[in-house]
N, C-alpha and C positions, 0 to 999 in steps of 0.2 A: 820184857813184857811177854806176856804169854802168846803163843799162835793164833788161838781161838781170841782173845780178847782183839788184837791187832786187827784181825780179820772182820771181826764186828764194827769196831773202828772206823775203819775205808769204807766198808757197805753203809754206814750211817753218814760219813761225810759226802759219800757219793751219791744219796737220795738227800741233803738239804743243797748240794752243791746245784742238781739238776733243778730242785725245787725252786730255787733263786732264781736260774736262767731261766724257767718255764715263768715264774713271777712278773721276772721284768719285761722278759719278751709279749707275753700277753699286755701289759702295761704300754708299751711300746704300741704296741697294734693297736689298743683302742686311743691314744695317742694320734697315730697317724692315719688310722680310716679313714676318719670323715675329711681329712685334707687329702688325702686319695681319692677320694669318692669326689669333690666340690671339683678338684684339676680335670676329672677323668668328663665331669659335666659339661666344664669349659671347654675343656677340645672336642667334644663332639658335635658343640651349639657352634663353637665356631667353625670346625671342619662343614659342617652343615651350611655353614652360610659361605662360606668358601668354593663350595663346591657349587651351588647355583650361581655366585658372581662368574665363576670360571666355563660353564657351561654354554657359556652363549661363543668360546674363541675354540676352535677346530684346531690349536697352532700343536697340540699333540696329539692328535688323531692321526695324523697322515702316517703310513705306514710302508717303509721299503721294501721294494720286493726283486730279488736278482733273480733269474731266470735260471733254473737248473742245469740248462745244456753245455753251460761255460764250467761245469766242477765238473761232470762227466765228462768230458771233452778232453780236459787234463790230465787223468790219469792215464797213466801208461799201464797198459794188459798183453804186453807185448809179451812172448814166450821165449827165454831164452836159453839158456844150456843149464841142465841140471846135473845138480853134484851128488852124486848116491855115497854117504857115510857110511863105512862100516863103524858099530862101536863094541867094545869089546867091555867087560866087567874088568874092575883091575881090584885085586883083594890084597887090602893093605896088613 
């Protein structure tokens, strides 16, 4: 076969090949929106009601709190003998 024919070829199978996937994927999507959209309803009417049943118990509010002086306290700032490197280049 010819170069230029070859070549025309691939460029026409490669715009019906995308055309298909862009076909079904769209097909797909209106497929599954509106069952995306009805679940996305329900979790929020129910988070909704969820959330005022659960409002009235404090049991994860309460909040820990450790005192800073015990992690400053711990570390060491003590000064101790320092090591002065010389370094030198080494040319391989």
């Amino acid at each position: 076969m010819s170069g230029k024919i070859k070549t025309w070829l691939y460029v026409i199978g490669g715009i019906i090949l995308i055309g298909a996937v862009a076909y079904l994927a769209f097909n797909l999507l209106l497929i599954l929106l509106p069952i995306i959209i009805v679940l996305y309803i329900f979790f929020k009417v129910r988070n909704y009601f969820r959330k005022d049943n659960s409002s009235s118990t404090n049991s994860y509010t309460k909040e820990y709190k450790k005192p800073d002086n015990n992690i400053v306290s711990s570390v060491d700032d003590t000064v101790g003998e320092v090591i002065d490197v010389d370094y030198e280049d080494v040319n391989n």
